[in-house]
N, C-alpha and C positions, 0 to 999 in steps of 0.2 A: 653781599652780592647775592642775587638772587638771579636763579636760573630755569626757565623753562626747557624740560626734556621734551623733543617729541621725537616720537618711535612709532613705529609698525604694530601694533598688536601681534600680528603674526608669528614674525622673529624678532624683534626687539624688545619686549618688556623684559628679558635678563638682562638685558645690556643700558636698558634704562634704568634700573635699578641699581645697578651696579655702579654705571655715572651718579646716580645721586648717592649713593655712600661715601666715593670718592671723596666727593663737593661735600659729605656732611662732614666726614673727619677734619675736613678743612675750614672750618669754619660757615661753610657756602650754602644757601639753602635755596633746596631745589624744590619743582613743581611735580609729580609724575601722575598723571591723569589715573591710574589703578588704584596708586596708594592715599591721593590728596582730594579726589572730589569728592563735593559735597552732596550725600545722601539727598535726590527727590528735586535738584539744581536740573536747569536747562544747560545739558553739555554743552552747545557749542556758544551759548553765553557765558559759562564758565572759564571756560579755556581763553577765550577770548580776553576777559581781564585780567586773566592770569598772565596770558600775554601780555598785553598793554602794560603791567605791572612788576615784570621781570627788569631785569635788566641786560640780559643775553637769550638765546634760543640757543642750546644743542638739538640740532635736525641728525638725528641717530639714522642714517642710512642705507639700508640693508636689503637684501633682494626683492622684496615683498612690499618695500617703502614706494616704487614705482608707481604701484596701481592703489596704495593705501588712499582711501579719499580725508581718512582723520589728517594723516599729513599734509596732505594735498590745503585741506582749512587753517592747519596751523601756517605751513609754511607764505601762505596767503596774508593771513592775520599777521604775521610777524615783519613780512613785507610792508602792509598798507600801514602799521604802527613801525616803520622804517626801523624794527631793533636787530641788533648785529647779531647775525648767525654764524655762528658755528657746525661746520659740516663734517662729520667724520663718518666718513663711508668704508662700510666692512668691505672687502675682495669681494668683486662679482653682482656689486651694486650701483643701478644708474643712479647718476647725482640730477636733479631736475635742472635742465638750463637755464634756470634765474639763480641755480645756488652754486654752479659752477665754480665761476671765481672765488668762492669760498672754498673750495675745497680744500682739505690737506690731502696726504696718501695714500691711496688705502691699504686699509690693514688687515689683522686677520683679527678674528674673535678673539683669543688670546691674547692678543695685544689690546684689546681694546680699555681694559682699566689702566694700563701705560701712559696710554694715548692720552685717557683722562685726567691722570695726574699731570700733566706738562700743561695742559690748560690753567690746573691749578696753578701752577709754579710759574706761566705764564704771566697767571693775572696777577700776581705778587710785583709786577715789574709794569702794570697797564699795559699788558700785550702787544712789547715791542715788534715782535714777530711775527705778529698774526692781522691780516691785511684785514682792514674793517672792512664791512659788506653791507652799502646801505643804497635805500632806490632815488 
């Protein structure tokens, strides 16, 4: 399975990265725009097939995810390529109203590789629990 992270720059890239450890001890291989583009690539050509090419989106978001415009393209991108999102919003973060009913609880930092691993443990059973989110 393969998972596109997107996050904040701001305050998300520990928290992106931390999801994709999760996902890698699991067998799951993830995309994180810091650690995986391509040297001298057109970003938002990039990200975009990485999109298109996932198989999920975690939307990591976090106070600063609001006014993020990289989120704003992914979250976009993952829509018009209709692939299910994954929302896990840290405490004190708006979730954007197209990803709302995706949401789960929010949580706190500290929780957040928790969080992460139940996704895993999720997908181990095709995500009986977790509402799909498609347009």
């Amino acid at each position: 399975m393969n998972v596109f992270i997107s996050y904040s720059t701001e305050d998300g890239l520990d928290l992106a990265l931390e999801a994709a450890h999760v996902f890698g001890e699991n067998g799951m291989y993830s995309w994180v725009w810091h650690r995986d583009r391509k040297s001298g690539e057109y970003t938002f050509d990039e990200i975009a097939e990485n999109i298109r090419d996932c198989d999920y989106v975690l939307y990591v978001c976090t106070e600063s995810s609001a006014g993020s415009r990289g989120q704003r393209f992914e979250r976009n991108t993952a829509l018009a390529f209709e692939k299910d999102i994954w929302v896990i919003p840290l405490d004190g973060a708006q979730v954007p109203p197209a990803l709302v009913c995706r949401n789960r609880n929010p949580i706190s930092a500290s929780a957040f590789k928790d969080e992460c691993q139940k996704l895993v443990d999720e997908s181990k059973g095709g995500f009986p629990n977790w509402p799909r989110y498609r347009t």
